[in-house]
C-alpha positions in Angstrom: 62.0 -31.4 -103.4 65.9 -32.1 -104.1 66.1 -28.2 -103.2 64.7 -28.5 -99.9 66.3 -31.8 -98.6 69.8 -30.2 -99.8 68.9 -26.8 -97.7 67.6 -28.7 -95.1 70.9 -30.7 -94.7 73.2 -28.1 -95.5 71.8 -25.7 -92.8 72.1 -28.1 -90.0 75.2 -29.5 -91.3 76.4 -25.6 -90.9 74.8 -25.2 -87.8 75.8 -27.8 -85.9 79.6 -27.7 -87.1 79.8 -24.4 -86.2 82.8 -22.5 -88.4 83.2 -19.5 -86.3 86.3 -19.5 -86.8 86.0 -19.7 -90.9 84.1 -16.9 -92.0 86.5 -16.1 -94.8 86.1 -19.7 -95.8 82.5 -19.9 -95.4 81.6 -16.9 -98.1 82.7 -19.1 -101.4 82.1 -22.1 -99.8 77.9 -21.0 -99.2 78.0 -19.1 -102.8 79.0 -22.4 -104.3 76.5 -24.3 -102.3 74.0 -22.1 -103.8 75.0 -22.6 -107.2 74.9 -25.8 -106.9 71.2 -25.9 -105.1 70.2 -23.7 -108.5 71.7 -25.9 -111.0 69.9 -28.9 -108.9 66.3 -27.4 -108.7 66.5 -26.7 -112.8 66.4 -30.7 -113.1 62.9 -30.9 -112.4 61.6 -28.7 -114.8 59.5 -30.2 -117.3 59.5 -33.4 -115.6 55.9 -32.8 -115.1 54.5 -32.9 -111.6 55.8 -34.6 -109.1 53.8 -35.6 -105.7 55.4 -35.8 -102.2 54.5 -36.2 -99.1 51.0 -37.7 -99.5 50.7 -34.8 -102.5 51.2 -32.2 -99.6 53.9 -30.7 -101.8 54.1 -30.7 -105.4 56.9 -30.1 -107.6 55.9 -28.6 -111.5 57.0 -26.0 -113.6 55.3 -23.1 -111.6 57.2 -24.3 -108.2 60.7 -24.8 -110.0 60.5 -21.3 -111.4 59.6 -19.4 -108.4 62.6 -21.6 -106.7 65.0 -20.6 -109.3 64.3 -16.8 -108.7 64.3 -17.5 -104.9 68.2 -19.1 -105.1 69.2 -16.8 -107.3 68.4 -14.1 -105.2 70.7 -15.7 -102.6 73.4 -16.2 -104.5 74.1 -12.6 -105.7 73.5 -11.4 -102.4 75.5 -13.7 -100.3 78.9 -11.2 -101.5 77.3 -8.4 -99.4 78.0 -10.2 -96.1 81.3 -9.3 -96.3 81.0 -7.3 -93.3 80.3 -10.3 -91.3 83.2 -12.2 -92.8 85.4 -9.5 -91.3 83.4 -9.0 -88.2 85.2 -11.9 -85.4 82.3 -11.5 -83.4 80.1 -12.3 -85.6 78.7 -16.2 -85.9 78.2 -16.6 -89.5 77.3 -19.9 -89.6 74.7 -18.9 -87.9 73.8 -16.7 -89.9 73.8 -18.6 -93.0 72.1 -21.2 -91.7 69.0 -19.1 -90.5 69.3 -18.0 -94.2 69.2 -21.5 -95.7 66.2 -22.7 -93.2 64.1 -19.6 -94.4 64.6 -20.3 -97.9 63.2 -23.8 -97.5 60.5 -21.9 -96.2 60.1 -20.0 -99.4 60.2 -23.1 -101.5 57.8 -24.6 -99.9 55.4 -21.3 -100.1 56.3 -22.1 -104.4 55.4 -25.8 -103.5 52.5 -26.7 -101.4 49.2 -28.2 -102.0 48.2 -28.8 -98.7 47.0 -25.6 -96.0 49.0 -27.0 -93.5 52.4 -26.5 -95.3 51.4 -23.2 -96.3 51.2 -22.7 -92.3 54.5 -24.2 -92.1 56.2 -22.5 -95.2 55.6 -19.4 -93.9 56.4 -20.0 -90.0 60.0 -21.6 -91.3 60.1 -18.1 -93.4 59.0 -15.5 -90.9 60.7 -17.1 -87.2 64.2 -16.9 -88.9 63.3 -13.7 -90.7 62.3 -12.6 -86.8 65.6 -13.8 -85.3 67.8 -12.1 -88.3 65.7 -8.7 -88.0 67.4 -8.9 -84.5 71.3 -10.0 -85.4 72.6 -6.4 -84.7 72.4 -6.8 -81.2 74.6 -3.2 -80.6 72.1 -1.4 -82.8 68.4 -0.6 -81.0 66.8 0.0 -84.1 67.4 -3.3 -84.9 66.0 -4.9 -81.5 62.8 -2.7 -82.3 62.5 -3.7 -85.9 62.9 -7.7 -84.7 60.9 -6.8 -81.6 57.6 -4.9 -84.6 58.2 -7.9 -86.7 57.5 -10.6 -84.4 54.8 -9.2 -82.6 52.5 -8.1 -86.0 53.9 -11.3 -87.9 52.2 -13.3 -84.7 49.1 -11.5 -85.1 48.7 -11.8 -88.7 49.6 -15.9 -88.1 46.3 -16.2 -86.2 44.5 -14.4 -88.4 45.7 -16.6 -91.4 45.5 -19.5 -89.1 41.9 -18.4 -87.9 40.9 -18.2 -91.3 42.2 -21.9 -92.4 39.9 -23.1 -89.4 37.5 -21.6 -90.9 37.9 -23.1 -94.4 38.3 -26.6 -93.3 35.1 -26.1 -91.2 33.3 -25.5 -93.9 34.5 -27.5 -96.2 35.9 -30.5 -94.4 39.5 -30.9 -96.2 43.1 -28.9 -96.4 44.1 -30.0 -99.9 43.8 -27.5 -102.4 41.9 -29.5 -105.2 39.2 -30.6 -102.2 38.6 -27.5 -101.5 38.5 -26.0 -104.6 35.6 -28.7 -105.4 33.9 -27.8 -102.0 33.3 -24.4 -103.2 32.2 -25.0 -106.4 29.4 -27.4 -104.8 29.1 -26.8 -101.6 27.3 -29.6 -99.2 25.6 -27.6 -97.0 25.1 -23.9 -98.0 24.5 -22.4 -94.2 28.4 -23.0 -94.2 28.8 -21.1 -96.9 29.2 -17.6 -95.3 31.9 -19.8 -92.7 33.8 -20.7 -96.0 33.5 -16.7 -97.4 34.7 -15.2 -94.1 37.6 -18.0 -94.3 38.9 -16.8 -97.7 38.9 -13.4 -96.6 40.8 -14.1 -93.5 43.4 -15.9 -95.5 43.8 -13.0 -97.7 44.7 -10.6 -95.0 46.9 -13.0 -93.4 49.1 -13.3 -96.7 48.2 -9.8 -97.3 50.4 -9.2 -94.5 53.3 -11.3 -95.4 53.9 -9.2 -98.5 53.5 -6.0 -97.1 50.0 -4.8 -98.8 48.1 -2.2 -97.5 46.5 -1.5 -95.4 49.0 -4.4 -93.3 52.0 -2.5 -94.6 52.6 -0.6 -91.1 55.6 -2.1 -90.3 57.7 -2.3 -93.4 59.2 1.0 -93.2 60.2 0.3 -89.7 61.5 -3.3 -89.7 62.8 -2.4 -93.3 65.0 0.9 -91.5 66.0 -1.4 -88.2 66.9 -4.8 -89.6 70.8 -4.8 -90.8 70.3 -3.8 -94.3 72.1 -7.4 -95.9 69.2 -8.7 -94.2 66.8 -6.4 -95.2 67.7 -6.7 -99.0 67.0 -10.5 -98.4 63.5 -9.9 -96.8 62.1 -7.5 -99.9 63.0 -9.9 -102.3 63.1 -13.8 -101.0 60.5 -13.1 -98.7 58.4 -11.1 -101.2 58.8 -13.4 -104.2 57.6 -16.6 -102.2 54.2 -14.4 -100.6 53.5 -13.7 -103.9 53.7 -17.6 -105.5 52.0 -18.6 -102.6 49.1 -16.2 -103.3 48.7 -17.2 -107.0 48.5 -20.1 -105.9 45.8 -19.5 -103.4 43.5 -17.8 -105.6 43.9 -19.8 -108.9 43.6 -23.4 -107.2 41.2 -22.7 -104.0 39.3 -19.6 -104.8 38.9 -19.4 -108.4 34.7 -20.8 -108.1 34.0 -18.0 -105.4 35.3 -15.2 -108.4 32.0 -14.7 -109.5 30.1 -14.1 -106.0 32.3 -10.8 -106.1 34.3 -12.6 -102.3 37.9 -11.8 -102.9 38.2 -10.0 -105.3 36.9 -6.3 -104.1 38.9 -6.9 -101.7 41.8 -7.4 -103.7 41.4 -4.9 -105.6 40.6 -2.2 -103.3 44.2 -4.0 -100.8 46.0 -3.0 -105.0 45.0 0.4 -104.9 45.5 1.4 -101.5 49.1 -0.5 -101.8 50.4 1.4 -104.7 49.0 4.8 -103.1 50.9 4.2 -99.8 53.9 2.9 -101.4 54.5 5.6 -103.8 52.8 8.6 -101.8 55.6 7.1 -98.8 58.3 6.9 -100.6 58.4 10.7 -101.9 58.6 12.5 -98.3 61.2 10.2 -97.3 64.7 11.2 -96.5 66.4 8.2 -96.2 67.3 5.9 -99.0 66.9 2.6 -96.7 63.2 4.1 -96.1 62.6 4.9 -99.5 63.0 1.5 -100.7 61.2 -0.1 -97.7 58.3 2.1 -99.7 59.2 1.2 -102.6 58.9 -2.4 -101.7 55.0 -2.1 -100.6 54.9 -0.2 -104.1 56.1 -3.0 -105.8 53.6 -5.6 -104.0 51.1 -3.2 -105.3 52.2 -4.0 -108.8 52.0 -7.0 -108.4 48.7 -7.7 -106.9 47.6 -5.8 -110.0 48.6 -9.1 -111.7 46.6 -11.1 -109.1 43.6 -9.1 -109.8 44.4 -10.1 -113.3 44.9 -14.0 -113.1 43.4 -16.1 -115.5 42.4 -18.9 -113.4 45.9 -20.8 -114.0 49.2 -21.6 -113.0 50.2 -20.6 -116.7 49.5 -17.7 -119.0 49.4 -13.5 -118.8 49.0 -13.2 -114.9 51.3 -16.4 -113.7 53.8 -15.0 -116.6 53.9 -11.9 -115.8 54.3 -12.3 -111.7 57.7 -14.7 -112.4 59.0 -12.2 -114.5 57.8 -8.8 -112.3 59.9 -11.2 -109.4 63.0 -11.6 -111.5 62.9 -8.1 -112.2 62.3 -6.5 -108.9 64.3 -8.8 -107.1 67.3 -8.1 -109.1 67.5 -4.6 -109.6 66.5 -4.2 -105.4 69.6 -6.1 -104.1 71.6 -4.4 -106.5 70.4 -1.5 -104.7 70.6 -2.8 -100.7 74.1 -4.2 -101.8 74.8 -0.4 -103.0 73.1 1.6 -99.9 74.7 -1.3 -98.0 78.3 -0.4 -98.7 78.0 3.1 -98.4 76.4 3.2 -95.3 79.1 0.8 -93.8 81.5 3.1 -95.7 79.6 6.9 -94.7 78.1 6.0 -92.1 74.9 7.6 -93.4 71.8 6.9 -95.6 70.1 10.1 -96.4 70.4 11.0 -100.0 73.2 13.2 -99.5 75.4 10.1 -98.6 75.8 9.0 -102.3 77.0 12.9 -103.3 79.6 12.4 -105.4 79.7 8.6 -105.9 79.7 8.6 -109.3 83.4 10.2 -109.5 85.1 8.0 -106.1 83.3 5.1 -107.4 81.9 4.7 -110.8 80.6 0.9 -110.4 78.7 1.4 -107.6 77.4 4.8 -109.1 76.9 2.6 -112.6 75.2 -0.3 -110.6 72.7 2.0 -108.4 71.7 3.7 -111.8 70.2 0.8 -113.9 68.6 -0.6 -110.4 67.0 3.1 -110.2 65.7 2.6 -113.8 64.5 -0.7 -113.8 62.4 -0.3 -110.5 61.1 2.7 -112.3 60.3 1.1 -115.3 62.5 2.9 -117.6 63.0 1.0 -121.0 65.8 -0.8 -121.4 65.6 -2.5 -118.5 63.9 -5.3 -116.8 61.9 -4.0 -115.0 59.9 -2.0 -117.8 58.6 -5.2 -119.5 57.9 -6.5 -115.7 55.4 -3.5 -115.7 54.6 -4.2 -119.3 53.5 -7.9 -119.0 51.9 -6.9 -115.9 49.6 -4.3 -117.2 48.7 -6.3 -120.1 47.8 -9.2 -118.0 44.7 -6.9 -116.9 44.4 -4.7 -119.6 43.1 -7.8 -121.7 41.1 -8.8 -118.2 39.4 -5.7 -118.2 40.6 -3.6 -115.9 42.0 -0.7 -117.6 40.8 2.0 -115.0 43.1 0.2 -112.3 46.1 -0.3 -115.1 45.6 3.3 -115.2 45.9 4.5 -111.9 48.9 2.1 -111.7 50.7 4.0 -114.5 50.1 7.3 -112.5 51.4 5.9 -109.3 54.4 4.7 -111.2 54.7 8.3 -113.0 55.2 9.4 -109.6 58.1 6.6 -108.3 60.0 8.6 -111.3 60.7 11.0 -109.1 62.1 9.1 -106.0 64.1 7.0 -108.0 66.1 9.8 -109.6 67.2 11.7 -106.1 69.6 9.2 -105.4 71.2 9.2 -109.3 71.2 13.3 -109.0 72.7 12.8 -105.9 75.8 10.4 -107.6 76.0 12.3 -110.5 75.0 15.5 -110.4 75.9 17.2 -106.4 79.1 17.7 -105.2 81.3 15.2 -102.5 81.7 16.8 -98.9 84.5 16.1 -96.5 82.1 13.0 -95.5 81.4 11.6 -98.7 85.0 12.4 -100.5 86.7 8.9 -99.8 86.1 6.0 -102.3 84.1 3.2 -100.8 86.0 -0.4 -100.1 84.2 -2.9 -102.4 85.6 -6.1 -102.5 85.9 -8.4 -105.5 83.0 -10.5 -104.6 81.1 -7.5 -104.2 82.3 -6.3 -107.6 81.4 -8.8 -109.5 77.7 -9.0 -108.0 76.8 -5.8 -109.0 78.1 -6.4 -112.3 76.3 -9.8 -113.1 72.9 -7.9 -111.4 73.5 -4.7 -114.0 74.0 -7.5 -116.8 71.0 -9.6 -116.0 68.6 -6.4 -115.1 69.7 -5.2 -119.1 69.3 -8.3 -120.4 66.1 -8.8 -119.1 65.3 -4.9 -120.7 67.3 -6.6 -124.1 65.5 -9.8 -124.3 62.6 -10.4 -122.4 61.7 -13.4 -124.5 64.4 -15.2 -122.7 62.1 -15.6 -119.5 58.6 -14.9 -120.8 56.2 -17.0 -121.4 57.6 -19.8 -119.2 54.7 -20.6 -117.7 
């Protein structure tokens, strides 16, 4: 809760002071307003839970962890606004307010126990994703990637919304334990097929929010138009909370309605055709920023292999292995946007053949791209292997061994996409256009180097975030 009243006041305090004219200033100052947000949210944890509200929120373990990973995320990639810094037309107050208004958003996605601030989670979340999707506004692709966003994100709103209606009417109540009771004994069973519909609904609406298929149609699109700093922020922040909201869902509302086979086929059949698309995508694609917008609905797909998993707790395998998978992901993919990033700025391009060479004009961002490469491909060694590996187990010891197969397939097959853009660095030539070292500031610098640290040291010693839960 102390993270979201500090956000909260920080972002209007930004906002409505205004430092246009401080942008140089305003890059330490919002990394060490971040920091301090971090080291602030880690003084709730195991302080046991903590109601607020009316118990519309809750703060425990679970919500404190997924808020860690959430500011954390922010922090290392606040250095790759540098562009704006130097940009004088550019309002970055603006800008970083927008940012610190979404990720109350997220927390409160890590937080709630109420429908209604799920609803209002994810609207803080998704209208200043919309408006940031749009902040290019000499770029079209960008104006059509905010443009895609809004319109499907509205959509998928009254689906989620539709199906919340649908809940309450058939079980009277929005908090999460209520409900949870409702469905285990129901008062009047003719509303039972209302409450069923309801938890479907819900699913697709979420479904949406983290880019699952079949709702995946406008990643690669919004991923490709929205200005990659931005970009890097939605596939991780955005992801992470969808995610901790779902557990969430499904272990404290849905958990009775298991066993009438309601949400989980449908689960199941949203992880399969998520980690087809994703990976299938990402192979015919020529640009990098594309690639990874694929990559991202891969990733989901992992992930809701995990869901599929759960053990009917905010602790354990599934709830584990999710935070960690989150970590993971989210560190080795804004090590990657804040790579793409500069090199585009720098080459003005962001096909594979952009990073030719990168290795020899600049071996950090070559080094940084690498272990980013490996860990969303689940190489050993780095963190994202044992996100894979306590992910897989979570269902392997569930049952579901055919799915953890097909997963290990699909991720077989991300090998392959994930080594173009290493060859590319390492092993093809430079051309007039992709001769010149890229500018990297010190900021930037030391970013990729803490991510490259963490991402191996997750690899080293996964025992350090394990088990957590």
């Amino acid at each position: 809760m102390n993270s979201i009243i500090l956000l909260s006041a920080l972002g209007l305090g930004n906002l409505f002071l205004g430092f246009r004219r401080s942008n140089r200033l305003l890059l330490p100052v919002m990394m060490l307003i971040l920091g301090l947000v971090l080291t602030v949210n880690f003084l709730d944890w195991n302080q046991g839970p903590q109601s607020f509200f009316s118990g519309m929120l809750i703060v425990d373990n679970f919500s404190v962890a997924f808020t860690g990973i959430v500011l954390l995320t922010a922090l290392v990639l606040v250095p790759f606004s540098q562009k704006y810094v130097l940009d004088e037309e550019a309002n970055l107050a603006e800008y970083y307010s927008l940012l610190l208004f979404s990720m109350v958003g997220a927390i409160m996605l890590a937080s709630y126990n109420h429908l209604l601030m799920l609803f209002l989670g994810i609207e803080i979340l998704s209208v200043a994703m919309y408006v940031l999707a749009g902040s290019d506004k000499r770029n079209l692709r960008s104006n059509e990637a905010a443009l895609k966003y809004f319109l499907m994100g509205a959509f998928f709103t009254g689906i989620l919304l539709f199906g919340m209606a649908l809940v309450y009417g058939a079980t009277g109540t929005f908090e999460l334990s209520s409900i949870s009771f409702a469905v285990q004994n129901p008062v009047n069973e003719s509303l039972r097929p209302m409450l069923y519909i309801g938890m479907l609904l819900m699913l697709l609406g979420i479904g949406f929010k983290v880019g699952a298929a079949p709702f995946h149609f406008w990643t690669p699109d919004v991923y490709e138009g929205t200005p990659t700093f931005f970009t890097a922020f939605m596939s991780t922040v955005v992801k992470t909370a969808g995610f901790a909201a779902f557990l969430k869902l499904l272990v404290q509302v849905f958990p009775a309605a298991t066993a009438q086979g309601v949400w989980l086929p449908t689960l199941t059949a949203m992880c399969v055709l998520t980690l087809l698309v994703g990976n299938v995508g990402a192979v015919a694609q020529t640009s990098v920023k594309r690639m990874l917008a694929y990559s991202s609905i891969s990733h989901a797909g992992y992930l809701l292999v995990a869901l599929v998993a759960f053990n009917g707790a905010l602790e354990g395998a599934s709830a584990n292995g999710i935070l960690f998978y989150s970590l993971a992901y989210s560190l080795a993919t804004v090590s990657a946007f804040g790579v793409l990033k500069l090199v585009a700025d720098a080459r003005h391009r962001e096909d594979y053949a952009g990073f030719n060479g990168l290795a020899k004009t600049n071996p950090l961002l070559a080094f940084s791209l690498t272990v980013s490469m490996l860990s969303l491909a689940g190489i050993p060694l780095t963190g994202g292997f044992f996100g894979k590996f306590f992910v897989f187990m979570a269902a392997v010891e569930n049952g579901y061994i055919g799915l953890v197969i097909f997963a290990l397939l699909m991720s077989m097959v991300s090998i392959y996409y994930y080594l173009r853009p290493i060859i590319a660095m390492y092993m093809r030539a430079a051309d007039v256009d992709t001769a010149e070292a890229v500018p990297v500031t010190t900021f930037q610098s030391g970013a990729l180097l803490v991510l490259a640290l963490l991402t191996v040291l997750l690899g080293v010693l996964p025992g350090l975030i394990a088990g957590v839960l």
